[in-house]
C-alpha positions in Angstrom: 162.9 -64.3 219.9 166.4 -64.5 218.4 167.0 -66.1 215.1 170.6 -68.0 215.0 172.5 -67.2 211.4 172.9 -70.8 209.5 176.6 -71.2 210.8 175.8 -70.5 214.5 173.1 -73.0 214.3 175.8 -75.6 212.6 178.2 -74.7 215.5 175.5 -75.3 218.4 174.2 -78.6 216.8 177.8 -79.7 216.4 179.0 -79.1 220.2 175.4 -80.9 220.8 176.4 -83.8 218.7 179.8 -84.1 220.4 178.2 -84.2 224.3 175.9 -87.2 223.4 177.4 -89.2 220.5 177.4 -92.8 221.8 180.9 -93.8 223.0 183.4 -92.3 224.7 184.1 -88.6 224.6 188.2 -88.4 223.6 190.7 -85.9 223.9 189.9 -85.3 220.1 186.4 -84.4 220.9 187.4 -82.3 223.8 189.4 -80.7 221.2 186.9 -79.8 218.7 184.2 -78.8 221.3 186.6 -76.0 222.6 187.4 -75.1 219.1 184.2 -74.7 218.5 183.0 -72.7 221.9 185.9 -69.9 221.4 184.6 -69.8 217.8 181.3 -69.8 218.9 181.7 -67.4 222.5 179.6 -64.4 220.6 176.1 -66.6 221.1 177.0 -66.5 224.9 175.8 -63.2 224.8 172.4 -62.0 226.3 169.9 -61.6 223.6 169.4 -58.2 222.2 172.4 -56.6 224.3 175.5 -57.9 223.0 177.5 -58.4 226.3 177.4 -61.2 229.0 175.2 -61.8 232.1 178.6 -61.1 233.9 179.3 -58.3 232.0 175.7 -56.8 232.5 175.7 -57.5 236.4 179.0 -55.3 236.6 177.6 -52.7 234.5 174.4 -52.9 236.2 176.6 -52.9 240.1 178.7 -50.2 238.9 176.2 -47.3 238.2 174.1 -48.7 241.4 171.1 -47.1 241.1 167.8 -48.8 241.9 165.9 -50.7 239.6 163.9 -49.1 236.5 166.8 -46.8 235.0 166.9 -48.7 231.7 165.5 -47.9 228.5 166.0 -48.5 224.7 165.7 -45.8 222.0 163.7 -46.7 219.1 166.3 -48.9 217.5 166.8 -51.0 220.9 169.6 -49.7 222.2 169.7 -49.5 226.1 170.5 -45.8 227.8 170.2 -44.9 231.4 168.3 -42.1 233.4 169.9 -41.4 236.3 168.4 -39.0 239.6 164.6 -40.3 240.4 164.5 -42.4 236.8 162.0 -40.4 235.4 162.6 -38.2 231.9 163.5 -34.5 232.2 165.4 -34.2 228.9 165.1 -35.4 225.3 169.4 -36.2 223.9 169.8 -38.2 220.8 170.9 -42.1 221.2 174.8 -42.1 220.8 174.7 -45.4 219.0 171.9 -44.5 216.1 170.5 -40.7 216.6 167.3 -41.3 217.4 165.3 -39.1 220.1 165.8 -40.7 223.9 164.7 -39.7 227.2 161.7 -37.3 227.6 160.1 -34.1 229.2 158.1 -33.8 232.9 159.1 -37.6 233.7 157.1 -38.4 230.5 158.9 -41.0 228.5 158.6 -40.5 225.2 156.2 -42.8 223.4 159.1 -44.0 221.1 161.1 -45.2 224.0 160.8 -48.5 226.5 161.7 -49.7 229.7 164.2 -52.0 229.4 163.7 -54.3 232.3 166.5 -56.8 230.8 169.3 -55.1 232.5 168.4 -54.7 236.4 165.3 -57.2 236.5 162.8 -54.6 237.1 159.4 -55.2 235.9 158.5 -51.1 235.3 160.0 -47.5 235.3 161.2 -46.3 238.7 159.3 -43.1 237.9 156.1 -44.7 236.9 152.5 -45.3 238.2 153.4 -48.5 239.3 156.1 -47.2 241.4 154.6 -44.5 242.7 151.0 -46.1 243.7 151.8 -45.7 247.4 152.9 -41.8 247.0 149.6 -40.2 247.3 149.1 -36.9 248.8 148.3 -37.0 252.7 144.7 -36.1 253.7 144.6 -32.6 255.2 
């Protein structure tokens, strides 16, 4: 759940008040609504990642892996694991230090999946993605 700061919550309920005040809406209110959406354009951001749904998608297209690559380090901040998805090495987080990633496709237990960025609902290297990968019978 994101709580809004008391001037982005002033903002919103003003661009609300403009779209359904009774009476016309004038080229004065047209002005102040877009004054107050470019001041405003930083709560267009998804929750918890700091860029847009557009921006996401392209980052998202751009590495092209399947889905289930994305985790957060301890302090939330998303990383990728490339190959098969599954941890082979523990780095540091660029963005605060803390330990990422993980050994023998074990993630470690301070890490996530972060399912917010491709729409995956687990780890591509995970039991749910690997139910059907049983041995063969000999």
């Amino acid at each position: 759940t994101r709580t809004l700061k008391k001037e982005d919550q002033e903002g919103l309920d003003s661009m609300q008040y403009l779209t359904k005040k009774p009476g016309p809406f004038t080229e004065q209110d047209k002005q102040k609504f877009d004054t107050l959406v470019k001041k405003f354009q930083h709560l267009n951001n998804l929750p918890g990642l700091g860029i847009t749904e557009r921006e996401r998608l392209a980052i998202v297209g751009a590495l092209s892996l399947t889905q289930g690559h994305w985790y957060v380090c301890p302090k939330g901040h998303p990383y990728v694991i490339t190959e098969c998805g599954g941890a082979s090495q523990v780095s540091k987080c660029p963005e605060c230090g803390e330990e990422i990633g993980g050994q023998n496709h074990q993630l470690l237990s301070t890490n996530r999946h972060f399912g917010l960025m491709d729409g995956s609902q687990h780890s591509a290297w995970s039991n749910e993605a690997n139910v059907n990968m049983r041995a063969p019978f000999l």
